[in-house]
Residue frames relative to the residue before (quaternion, step in Angstrom):
aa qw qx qy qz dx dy dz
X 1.0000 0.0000 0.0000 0.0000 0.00 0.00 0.00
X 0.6762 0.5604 -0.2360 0.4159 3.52 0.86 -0.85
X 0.6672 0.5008 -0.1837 0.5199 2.96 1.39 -0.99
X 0.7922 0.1891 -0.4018 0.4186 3.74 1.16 0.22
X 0.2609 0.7066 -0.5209 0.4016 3.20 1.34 0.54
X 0.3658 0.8403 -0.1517 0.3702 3.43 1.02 -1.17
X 0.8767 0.3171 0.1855 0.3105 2.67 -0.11 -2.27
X 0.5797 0.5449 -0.1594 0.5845 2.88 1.80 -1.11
X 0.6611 0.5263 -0.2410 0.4774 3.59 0.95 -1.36
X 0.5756 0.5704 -0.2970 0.5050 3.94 1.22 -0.92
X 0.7700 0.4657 -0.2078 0.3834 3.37 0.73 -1.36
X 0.7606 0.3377 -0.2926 0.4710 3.60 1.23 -0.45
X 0.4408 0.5930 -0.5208 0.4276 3.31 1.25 0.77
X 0.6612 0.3947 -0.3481 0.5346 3.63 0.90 -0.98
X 0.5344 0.5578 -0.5111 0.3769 3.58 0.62 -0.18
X 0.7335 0.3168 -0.3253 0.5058 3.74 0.83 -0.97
X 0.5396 0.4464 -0.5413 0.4653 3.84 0.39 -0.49
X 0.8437 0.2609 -0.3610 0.2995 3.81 0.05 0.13
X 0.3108 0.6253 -0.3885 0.6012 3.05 1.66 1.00
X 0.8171 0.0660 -0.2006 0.5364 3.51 0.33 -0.55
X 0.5566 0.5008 -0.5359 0.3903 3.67 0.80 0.25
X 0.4475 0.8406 -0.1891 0.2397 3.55 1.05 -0.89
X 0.6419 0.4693 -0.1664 0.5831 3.46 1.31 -1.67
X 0.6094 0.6083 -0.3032 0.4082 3.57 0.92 -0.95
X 0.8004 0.3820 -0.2476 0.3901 3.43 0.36 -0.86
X 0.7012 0.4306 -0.1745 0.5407 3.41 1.17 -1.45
X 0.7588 0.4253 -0.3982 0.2911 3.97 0.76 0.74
X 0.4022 0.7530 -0.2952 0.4291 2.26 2.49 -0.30
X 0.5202 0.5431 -0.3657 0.5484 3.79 1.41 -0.31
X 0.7613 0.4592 -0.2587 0.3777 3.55 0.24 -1.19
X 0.8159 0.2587 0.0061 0.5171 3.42 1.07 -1.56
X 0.2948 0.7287 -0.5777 0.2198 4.13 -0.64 1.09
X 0.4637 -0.5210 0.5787 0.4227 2.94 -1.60 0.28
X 0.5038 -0.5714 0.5984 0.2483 3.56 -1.88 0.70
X 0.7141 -0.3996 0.4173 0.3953 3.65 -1.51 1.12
X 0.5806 0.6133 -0.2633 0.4663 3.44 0.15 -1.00
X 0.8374 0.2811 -0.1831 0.4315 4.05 0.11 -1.22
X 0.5909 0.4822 -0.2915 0.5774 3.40 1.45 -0.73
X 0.6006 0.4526 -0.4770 0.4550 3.88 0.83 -0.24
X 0.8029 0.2238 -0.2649 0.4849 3.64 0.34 -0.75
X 0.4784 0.5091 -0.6254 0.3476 3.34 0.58 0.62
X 0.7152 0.5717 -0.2554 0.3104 3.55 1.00 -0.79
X 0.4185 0.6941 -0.1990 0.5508 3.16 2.07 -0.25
X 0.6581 0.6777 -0.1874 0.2694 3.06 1.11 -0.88
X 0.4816 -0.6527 0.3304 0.4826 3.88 -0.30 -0.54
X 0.1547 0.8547 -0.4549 0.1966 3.02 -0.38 1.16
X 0.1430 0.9471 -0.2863 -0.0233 3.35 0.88 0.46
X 0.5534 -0.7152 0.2148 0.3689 3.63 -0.47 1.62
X 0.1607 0.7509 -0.6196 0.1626 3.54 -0.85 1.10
X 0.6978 -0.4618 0.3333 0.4344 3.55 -1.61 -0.22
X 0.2962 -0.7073 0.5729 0.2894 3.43 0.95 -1.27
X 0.7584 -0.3863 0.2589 0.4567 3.34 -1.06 -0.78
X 0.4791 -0.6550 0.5526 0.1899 3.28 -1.23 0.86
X 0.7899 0.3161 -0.2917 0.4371 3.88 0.63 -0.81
X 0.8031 0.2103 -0.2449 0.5008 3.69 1.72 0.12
X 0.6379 -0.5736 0.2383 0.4553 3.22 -0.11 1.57
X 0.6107 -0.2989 0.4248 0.5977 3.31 0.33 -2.31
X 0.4173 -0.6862 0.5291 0.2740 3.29 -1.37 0.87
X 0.8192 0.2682 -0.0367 0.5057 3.31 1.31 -1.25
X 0.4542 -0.8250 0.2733 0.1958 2.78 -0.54 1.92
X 0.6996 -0.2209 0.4633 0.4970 4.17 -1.40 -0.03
X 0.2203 -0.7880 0.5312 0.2200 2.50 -1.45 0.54
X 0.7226 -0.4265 0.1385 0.5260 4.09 -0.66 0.41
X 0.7711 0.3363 -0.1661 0.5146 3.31 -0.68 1.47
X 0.7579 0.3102 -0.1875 0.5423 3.71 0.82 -0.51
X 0.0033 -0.8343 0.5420 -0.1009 3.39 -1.56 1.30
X 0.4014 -0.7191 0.5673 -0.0014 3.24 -1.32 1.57
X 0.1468 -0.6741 0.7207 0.0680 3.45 -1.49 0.76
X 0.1642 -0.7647 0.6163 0.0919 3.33 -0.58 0.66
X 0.0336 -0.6420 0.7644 0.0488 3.71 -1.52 0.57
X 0.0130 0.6547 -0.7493 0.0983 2.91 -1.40 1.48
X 0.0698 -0.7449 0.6619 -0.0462 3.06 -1.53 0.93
X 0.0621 -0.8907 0.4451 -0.0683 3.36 0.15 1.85
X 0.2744 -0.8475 0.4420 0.1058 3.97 -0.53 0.23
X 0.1742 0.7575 -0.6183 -0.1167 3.68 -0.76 -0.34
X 0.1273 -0.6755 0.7255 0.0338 3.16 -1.85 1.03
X 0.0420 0.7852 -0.5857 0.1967 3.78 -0.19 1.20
X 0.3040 0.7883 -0.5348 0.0098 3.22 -0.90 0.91
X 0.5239 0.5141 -0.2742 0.6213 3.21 2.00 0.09
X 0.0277 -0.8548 0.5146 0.0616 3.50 -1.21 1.07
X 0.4939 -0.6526 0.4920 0.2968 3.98 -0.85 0.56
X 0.5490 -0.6035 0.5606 0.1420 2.79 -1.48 1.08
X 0.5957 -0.5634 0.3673 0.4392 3.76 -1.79 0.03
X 0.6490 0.3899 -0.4246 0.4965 3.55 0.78 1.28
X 0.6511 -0.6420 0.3351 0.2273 3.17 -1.59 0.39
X 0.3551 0.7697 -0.4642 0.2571 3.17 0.06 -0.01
X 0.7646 -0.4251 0.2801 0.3952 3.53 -2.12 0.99
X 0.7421 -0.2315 0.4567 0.4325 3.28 -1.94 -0.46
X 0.9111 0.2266 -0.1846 0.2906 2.96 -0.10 -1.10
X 0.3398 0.4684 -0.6362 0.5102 3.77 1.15 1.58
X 0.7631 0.4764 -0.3850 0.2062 3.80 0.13 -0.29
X 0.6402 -0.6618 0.3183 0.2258 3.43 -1.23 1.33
X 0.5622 -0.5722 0.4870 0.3454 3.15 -1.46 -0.03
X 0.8116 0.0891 -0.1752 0.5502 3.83 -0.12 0.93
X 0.6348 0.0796 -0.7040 -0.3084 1.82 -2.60 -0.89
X 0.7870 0.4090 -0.2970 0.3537 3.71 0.77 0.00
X 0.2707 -0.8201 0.4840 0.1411 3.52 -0.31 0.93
X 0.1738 0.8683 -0.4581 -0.0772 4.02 0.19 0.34
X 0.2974 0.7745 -0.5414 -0.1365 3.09 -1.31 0.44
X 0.4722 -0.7200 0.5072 -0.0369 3.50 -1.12 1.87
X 0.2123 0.7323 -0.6395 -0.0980 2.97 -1.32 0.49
X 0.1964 -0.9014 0.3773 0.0805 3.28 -0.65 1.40
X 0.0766 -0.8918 0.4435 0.0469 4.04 0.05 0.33
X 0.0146 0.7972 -0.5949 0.1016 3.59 -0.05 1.20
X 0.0862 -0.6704 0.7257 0.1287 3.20 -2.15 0.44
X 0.1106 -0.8486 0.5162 -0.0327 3.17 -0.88 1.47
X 0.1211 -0.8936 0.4293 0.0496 3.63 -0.25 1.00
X 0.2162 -0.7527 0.6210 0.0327 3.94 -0.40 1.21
X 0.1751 0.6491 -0.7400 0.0213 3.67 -1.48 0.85
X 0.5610 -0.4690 0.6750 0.0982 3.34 -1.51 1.25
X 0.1485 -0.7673 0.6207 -0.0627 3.27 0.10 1.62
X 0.6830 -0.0532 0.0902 0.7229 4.02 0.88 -1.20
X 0.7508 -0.4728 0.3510 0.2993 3.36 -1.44 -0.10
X 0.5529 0.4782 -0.1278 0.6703 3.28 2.15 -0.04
X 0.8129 0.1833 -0.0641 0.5490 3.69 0.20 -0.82
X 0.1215 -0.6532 0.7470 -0.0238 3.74 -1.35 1.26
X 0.0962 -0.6749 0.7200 0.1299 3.15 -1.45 0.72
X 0.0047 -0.7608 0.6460 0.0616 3.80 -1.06 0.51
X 0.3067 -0.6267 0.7093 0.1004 3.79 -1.59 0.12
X 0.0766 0.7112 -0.6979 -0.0360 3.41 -0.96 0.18
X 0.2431 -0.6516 0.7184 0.0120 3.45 -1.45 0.72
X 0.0730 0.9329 -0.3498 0.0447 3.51 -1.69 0.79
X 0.0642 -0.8919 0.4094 0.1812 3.65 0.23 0.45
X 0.2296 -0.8079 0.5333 0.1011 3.60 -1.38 0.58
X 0.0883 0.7375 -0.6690 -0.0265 3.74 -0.36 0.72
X 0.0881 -0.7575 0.6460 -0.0325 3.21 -1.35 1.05
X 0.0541 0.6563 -0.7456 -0.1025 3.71 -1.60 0.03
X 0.0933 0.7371 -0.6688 0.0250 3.17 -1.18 0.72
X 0.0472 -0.8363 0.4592 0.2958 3.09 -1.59 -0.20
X 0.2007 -0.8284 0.5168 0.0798 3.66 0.05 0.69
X 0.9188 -0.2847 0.1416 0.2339 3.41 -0.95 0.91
X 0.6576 -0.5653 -0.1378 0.4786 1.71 1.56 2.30
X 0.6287 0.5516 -0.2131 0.5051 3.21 0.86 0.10
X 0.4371 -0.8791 0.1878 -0.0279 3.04 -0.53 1.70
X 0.2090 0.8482 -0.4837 0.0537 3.89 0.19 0.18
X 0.2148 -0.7426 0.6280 -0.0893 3.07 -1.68 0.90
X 0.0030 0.5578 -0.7842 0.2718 4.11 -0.80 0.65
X 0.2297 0.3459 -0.9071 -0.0686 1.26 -3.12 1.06
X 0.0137 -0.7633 0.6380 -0.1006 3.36 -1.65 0.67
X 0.7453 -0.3831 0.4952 0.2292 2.53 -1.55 -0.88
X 0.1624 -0.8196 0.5105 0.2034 3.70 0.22 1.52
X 0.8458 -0.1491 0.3304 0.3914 3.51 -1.86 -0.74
X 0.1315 -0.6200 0.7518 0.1821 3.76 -1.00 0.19
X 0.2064 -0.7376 0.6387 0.0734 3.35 -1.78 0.96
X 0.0009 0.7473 -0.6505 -0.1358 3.96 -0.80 0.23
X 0.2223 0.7930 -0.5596 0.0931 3.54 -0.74 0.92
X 0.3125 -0.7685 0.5561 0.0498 3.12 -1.83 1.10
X 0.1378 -0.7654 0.6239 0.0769 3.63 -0.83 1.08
X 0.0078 0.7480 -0.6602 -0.0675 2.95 -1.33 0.76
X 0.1374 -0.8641 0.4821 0.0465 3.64 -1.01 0.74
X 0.1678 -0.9193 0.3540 -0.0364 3.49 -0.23 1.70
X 0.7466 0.0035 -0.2693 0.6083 2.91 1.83 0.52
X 0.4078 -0.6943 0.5321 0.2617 3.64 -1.07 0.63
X 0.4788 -0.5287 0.5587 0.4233 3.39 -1.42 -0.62
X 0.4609 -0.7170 0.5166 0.0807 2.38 -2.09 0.83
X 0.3720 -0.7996 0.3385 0.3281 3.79 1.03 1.47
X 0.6314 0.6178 -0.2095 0.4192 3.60 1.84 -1.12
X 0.8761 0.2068 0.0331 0.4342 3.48 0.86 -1.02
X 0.7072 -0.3695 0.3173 0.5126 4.00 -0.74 -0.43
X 0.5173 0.7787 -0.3321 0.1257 3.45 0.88 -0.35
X 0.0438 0.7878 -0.5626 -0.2469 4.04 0.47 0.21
X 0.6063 -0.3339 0.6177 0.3733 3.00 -2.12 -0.69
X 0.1314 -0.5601 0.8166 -0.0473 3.50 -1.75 1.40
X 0.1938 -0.6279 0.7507 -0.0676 3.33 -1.68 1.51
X 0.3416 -0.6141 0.7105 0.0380 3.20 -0.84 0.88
X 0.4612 0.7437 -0.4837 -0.0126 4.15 -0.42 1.17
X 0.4265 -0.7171 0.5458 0.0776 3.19 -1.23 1.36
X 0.0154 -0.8196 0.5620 -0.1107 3.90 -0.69 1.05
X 0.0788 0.7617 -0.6406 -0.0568 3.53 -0.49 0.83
X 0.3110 -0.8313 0.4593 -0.0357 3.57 -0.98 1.01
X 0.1041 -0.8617 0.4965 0.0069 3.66 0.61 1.50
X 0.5047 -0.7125 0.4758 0.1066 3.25 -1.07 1.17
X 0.2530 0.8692 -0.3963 0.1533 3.30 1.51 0.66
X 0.2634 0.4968 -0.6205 0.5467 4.07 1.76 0.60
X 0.8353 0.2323 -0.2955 0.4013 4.30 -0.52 -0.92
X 0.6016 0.5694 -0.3763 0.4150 3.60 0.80 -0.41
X 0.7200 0.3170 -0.1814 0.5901 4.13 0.70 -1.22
X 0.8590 0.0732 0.0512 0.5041 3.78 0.06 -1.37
X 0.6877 -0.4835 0.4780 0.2545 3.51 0.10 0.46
X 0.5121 0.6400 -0.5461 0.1728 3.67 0.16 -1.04
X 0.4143 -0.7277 0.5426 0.0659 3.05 -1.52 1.16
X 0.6144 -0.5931 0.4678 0.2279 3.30 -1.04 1.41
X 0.3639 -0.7751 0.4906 0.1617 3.05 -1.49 1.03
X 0.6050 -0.4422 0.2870 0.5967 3.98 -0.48 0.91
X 0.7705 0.3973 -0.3243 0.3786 3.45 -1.35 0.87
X 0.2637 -0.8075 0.4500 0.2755 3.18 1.50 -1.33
X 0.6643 0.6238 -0.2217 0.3470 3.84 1.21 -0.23
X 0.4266 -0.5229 0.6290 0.3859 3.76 -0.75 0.46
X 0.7317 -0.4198 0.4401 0.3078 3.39 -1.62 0.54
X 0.4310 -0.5778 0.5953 0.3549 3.59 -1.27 0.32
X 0.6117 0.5659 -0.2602 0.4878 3.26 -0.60 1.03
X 0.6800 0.4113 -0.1260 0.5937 3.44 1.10 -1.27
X 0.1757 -0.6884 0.7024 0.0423 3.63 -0.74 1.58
X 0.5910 -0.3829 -0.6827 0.1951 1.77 -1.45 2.06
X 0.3755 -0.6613 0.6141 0.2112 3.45 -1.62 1.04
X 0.0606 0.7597 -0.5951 0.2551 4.00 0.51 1.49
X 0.6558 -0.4924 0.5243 0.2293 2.73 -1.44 1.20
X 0.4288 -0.5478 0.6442 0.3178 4.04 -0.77 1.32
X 0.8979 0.2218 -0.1331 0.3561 2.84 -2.38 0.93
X 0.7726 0.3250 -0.1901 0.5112 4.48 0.96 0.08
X 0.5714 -0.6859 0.3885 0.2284 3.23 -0.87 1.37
X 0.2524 -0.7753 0.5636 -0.1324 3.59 -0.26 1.35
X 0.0740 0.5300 -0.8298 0.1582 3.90 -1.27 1.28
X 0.1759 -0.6277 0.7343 -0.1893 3.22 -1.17 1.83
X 0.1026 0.7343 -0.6681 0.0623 3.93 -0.71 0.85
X 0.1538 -0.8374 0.5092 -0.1260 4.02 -0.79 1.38
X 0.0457 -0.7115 0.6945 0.0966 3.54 -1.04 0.18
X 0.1863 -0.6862 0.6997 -0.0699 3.26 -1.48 1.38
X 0.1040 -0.7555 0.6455 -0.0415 2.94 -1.86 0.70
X 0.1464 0.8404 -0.5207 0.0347 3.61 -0.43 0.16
X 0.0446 -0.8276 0.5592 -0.0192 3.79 -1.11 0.58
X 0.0965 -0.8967 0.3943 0.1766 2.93 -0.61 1.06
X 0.2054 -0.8203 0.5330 0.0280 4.02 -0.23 0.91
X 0.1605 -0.7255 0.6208 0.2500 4.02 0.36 0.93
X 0.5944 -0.4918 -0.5821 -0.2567 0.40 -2.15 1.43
X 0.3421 0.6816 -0.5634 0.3179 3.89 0.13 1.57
X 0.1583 0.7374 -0.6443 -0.1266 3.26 -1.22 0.04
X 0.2967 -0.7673 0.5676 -0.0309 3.53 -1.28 1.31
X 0.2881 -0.8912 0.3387 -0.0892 2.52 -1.02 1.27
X 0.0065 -0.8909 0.4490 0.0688 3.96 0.22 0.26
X 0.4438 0.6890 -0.5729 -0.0081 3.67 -1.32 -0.19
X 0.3034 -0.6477 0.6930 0.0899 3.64 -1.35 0.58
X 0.2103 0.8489 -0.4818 0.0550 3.60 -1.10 0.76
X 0.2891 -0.8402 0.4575 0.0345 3.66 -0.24 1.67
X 0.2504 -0.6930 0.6740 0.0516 3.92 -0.81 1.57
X 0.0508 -0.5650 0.8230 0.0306 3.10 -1.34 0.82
X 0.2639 0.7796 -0.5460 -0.1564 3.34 -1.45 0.57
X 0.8628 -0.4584 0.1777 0.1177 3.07 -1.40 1.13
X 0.5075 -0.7649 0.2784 0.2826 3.41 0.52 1.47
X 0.1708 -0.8459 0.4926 0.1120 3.82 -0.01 1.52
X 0.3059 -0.7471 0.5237 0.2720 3.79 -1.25 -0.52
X 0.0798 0.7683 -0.6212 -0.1322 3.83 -0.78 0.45
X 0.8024 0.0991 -0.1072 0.5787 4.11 -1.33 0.00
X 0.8523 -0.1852 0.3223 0.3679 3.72 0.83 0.58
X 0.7622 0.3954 -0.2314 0.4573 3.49 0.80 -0.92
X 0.5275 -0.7001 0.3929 0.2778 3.35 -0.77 1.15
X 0.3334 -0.8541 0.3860 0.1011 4.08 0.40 0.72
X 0.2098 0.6796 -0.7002 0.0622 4.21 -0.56 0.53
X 0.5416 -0.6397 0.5325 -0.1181 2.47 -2.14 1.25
X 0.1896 -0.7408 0.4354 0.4751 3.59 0.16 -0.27
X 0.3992 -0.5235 0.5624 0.5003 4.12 -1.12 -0.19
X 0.4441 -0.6065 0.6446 0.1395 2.32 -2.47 0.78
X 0.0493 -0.6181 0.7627 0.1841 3.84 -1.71 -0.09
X 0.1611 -0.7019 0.6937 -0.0149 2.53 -1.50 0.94
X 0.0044 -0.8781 0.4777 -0.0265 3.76 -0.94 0.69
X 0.0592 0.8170 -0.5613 0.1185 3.49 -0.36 0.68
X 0.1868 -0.7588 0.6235 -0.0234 3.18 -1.48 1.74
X 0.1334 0.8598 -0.4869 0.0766 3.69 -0.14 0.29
X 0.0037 -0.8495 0.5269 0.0289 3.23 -1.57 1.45
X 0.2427 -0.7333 0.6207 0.1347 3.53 -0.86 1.14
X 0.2266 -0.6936 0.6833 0.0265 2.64 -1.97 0.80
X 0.0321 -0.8470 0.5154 0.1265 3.67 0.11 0.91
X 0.1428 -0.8693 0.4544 0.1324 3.54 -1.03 1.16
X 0.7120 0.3034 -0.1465 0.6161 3.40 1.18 -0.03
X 0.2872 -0.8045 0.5188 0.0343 3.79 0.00 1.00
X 0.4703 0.5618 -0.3319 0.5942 3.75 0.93 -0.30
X 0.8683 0.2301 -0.0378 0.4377 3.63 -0.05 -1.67
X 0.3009 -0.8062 0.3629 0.3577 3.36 1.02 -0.21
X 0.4242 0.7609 -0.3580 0.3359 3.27 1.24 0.46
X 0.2026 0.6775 -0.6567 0.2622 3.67 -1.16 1.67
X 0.6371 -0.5512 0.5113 0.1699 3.40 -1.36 0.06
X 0.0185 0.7976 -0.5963 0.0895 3.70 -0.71 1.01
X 0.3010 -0.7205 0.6246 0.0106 3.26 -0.89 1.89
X 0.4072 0.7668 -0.4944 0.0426 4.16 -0.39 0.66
X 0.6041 -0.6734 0.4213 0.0644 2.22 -1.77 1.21
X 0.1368 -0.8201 0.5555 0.0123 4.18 0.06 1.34
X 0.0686 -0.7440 0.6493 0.1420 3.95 -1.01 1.04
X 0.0755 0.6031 -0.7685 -0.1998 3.82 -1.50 -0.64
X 0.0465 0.7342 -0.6750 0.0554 3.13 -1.53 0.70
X 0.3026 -0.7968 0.5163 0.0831 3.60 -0.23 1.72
X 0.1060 -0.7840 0.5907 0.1586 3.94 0.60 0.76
X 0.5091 -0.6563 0.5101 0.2235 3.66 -1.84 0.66
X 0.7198 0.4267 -0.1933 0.5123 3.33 1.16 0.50
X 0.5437 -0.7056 0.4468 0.0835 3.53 -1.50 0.42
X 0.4880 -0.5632 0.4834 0.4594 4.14 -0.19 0.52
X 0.7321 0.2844 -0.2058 0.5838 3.27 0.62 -1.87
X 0.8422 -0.4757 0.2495 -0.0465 4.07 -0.81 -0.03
X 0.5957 0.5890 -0.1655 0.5205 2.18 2.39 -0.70
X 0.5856 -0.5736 0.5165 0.2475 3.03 -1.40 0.63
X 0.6529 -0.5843 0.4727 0.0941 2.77 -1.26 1.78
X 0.1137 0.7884 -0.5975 0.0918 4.25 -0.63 1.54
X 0.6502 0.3627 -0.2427 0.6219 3.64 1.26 -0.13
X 0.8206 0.4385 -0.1989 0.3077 3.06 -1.75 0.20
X 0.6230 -0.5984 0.3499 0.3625 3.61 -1.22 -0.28
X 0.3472 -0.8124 0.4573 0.1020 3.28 0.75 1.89
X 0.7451 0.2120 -0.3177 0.5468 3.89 0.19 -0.85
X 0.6295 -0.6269 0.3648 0.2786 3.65 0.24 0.93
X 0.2018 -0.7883 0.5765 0.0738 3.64 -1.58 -0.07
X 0.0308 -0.8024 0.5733 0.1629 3.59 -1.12 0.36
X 0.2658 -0.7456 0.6052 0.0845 3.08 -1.48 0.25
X 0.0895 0.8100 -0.5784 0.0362 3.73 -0.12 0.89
X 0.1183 0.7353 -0.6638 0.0682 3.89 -0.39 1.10
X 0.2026 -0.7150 0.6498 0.1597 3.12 -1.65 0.63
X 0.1998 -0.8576 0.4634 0.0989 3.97 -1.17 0.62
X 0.0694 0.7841 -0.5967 -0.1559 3.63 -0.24 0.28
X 0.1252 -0.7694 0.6225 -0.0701 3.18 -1.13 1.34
X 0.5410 -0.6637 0.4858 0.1756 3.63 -1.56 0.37
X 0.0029 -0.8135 0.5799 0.0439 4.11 0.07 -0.14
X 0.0348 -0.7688 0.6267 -0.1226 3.69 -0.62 1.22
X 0.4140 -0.6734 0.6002 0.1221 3.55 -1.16 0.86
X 0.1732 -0.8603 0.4792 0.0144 3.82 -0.18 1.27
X 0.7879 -0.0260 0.1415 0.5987 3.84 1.34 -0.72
X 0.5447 -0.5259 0.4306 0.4912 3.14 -1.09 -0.62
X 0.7499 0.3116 -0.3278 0.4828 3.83 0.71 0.19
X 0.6518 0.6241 -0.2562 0.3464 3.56 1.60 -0.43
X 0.4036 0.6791 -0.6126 -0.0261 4.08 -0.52 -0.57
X 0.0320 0.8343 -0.5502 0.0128 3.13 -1.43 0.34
X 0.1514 -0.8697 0.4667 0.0532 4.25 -0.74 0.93
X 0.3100 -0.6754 0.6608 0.1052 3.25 -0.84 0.65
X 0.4713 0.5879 -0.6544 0.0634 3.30 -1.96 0.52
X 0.5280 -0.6432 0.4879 0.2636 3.35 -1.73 -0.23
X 0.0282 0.8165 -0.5332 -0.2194 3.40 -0.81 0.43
X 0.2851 -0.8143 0.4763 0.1696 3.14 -1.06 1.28
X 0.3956 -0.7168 0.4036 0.4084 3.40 -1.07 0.21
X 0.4083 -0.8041 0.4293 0.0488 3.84 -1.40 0.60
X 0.6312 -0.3422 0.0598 0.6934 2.87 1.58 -0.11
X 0.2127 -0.7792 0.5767 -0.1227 3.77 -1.53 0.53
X 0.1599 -0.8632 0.4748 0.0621 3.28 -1.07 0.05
X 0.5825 0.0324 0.0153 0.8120 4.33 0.23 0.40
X 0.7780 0.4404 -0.3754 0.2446 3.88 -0.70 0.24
X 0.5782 -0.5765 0.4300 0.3853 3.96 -0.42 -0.31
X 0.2783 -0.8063 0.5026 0.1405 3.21 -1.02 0.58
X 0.0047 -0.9152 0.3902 -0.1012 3.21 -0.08 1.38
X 0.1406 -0.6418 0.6647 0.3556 3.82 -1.01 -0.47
X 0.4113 -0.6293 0.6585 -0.0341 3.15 -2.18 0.61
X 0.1048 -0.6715 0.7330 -0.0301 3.86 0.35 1.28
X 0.1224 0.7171 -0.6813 0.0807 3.38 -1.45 0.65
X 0.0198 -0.6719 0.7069 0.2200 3.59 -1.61 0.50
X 0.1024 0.6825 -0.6776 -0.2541 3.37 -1.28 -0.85
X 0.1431 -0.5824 0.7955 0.0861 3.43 -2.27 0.67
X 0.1545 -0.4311 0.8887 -0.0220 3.00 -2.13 1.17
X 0.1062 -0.5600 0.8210 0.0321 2.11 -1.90 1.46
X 0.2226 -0.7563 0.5906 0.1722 3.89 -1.12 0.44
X 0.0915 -0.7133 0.6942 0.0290 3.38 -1.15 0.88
X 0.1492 0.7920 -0.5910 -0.0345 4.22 -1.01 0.58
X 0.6877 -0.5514 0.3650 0.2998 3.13 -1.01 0.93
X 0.7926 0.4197 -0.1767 0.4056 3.20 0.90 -1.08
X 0.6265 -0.6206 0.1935 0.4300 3.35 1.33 0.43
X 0.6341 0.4472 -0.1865 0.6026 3.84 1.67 -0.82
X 0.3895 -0.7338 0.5386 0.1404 3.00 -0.85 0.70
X 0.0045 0.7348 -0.6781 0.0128 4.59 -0.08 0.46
X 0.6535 -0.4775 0.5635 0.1654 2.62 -2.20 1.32
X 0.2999 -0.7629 0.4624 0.3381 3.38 -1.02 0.28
């Protein structure tokens, strides 16, 4: 019996990952920018750099060119928020002391001039200590498979940005391969896209936007986790959904080196409710927020290399931990066609 319960539970996950992967592919036929807009968009100013650090990219590769990303993400938390909102400086000392370190590799390929697939792999080492009581891990983090699709570009001429269409399914492959044990809270860093509950199958669906206005470029996106009803001593388990949101501006000062300054803006928001209906038994039932803000650096290394560093601190919160986030990341870029192109 257990063993199709299982089976059953597997089978209506792939049932929804092709529900929300699904819309992506079959509008990408119906809905694109024309040769024409993607030529003068590429004409445009755009000058090779890292971009943001807390969102991958808004606009996607183009057809034929790939990126590896290294990211090396942290957390130092030892102060935690009460059941109100309110700045950093209302939150206490304990009960949970964390500290994380989180390393991922995320890989993007320009499948067409419209549609990116990417993958992302991860480890987690933690130590914490929680009411008094000690724990430690490493392992194996989440695996990610996501599809972007982009139905309209910018317009280098006018107000228009880019809108990405992204779709993210998130395999619990820390509890599935190695066991690794969730860190107090149960969350990926603020900051980390997709913010999913550690260790629980996760469909994340988003809309991006970006514009570029020399020498700025702005950024936008909003993204809703549903995850996939879990099980503990037997008892069928629900979570509430997450949003995530993220506003970021760059300032590029040296076009040659790609090298400027990015001020972003990271949300979390533990909602009191479910896609599918059920009533919230796990987790942090009267919900939570997280509102952190990062300035970071972005530097041009080569002709296939760039890469930025910064910290995001937190600003205020609610039921969760107050924490900073040291972070670097490198892209490396690889294109068929021999030139590397901003996305």
């Amino acid at each position: 019996m257990s063993l199709f319960l299982f089976d059953i539970g597997h089978l209506k996950a792939i049932v929804l990952v092709a529900l929300f992967l699904a819309p992506s592919l079959t509008q990408a036929l119906e809905w694109t920018p024309s040769d024409e807009e993607i030529a003068t968009y590429r004409k445009s100013w755009n000058p090779f750099s890292h971009g943001p650090v807390l969102l991958q990219a808004v606009d996607i590769q183009p057809k034929g060119q790939l990126s590896v990303r290294e990211f090396l993400f942290s957390q130092i938390g030892e102060n935690s928020f009460g059941n109100q909102l309110g700045f950093a400086s209302h939150s206490k000392h304990g009960p949970v002391h964390l500290y994380s370190l989180s390393p991922s590799v995320n890989a993007a390929y320009g499948l067409t001039n419209h549609i990116e697939l990417g993958a992302a792999i991860s480890m987690n080492s933690f130590w914490a200590r929680q009411n008094s009581q000690m724990t430690t891990d490493t392992g194996l983090g989440d695996t990610s498979v996501i599809v972007k699709y982009r139905p309209m570009i910018q317009d280098p001429d006018g107000w228009r940005p880019s809108f990405t269409h992204f779709s993210q399914v998130v395999l619990p492959t820390s509890r599935w391969i190695t066991g690794t044990e969730r860190p107090p809270g149960g969350f990926s860093p603020l900051g980390r896209l997709p913010n999913t509950r550690f260790g629980e199958l996760g469909i994340t669906q988003g809309i991006m936007a970006r514009k570029n206005i020399q020498p700025f470029r702005l950024n936008a996106a909003v993204f809703y986790t549903y995850s996939a009803p879990g099980s503990d001593s037997g008892m069928t388990t629900y979570t509430g959904d997450v949003i995530n949101t993220r506003l970021i501006f760059e300032h590029i000062l040296d076009d040659k080196r790609g090298f400027g300054y990015n001020v972003e803006v990271s949300t979390l928001h533990g909602l009191t409710w479910r896609a599918d209906g059920h009533v919230i038994n796990r987790g942090q039932r009267n919900g939570f927020t997280i509102i952190g803000v990062e300035p970071a650096l972005q530097w041009r290394m080569g002709e296939q290399w760039v890469a930025a560093a910064g910290c995001l601190f937190t600003v205020a919160g609610q039921n969760a931990i107050n924490a900073v986030y040291p972070n670097i990341s490198v892209f490396w870029y690889w294109s068929k066609t021999g030139k590397v192109m901003m996305r």
